[in-house]
N, C-alpha and C positions, 0 to 999 in steps of 0.2 A: 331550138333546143328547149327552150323555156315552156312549150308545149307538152312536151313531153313529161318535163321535171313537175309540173304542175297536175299531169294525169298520173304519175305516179304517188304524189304527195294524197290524192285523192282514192285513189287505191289503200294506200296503207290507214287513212282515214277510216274507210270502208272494212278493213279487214279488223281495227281495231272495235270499232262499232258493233260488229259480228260477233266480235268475241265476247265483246261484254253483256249483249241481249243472250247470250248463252250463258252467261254467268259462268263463264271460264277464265282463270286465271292465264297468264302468259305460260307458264309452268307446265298446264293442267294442255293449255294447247299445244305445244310444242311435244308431249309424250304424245299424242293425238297423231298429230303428222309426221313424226320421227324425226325431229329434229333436235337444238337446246333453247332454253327459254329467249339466249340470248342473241341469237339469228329472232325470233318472234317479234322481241323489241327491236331489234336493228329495223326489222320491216315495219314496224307498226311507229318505227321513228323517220321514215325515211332513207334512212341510212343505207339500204341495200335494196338491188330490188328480189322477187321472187323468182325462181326457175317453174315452167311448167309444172313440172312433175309436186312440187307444193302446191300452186294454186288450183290443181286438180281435187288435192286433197282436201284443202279447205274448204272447198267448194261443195266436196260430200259432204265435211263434218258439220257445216255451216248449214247445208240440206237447200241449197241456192246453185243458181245456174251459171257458169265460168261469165255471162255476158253478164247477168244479176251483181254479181263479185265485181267485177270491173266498172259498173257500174255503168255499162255501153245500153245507148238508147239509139232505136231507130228512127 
């Protein structure tokens, strides 16, 4: 399990990284994907994870590819 909680901690890493080379605020990304600022933070703190149907989105808004995002290497 610690595998896991450890590739998620590096996801929300990842998504938070993203958001700020955009110079997007939590706020500014969360109107973006339809969500509230404060699901954005919960993921960009760990605290929850994402559903597909977000990580599709950020994935456009980000302009990167869901494996990019995740940060999965061959």
């Amino acid at each position: 399990m610690q595998v896991f909680n450890d590739y998620n901690h590096k996801i929300s890493k990842r998504i938070r990284e993203y958001r700020k080379k955009r110079h997007l605020s939590q706020e500014q990304l969360a109107e973006l994907i339809d969500c509230s600022r404060e699901h954005i933070a919960r993921v960009e703190n760990g605290k929850i994870n994402l559903g597909l149907d977000n990580f599709i989105r950020l994935a456009t808004v980000f302009e990167v590819s869901l494996d990019e995002l995740a940060g999965y290497k061959r």
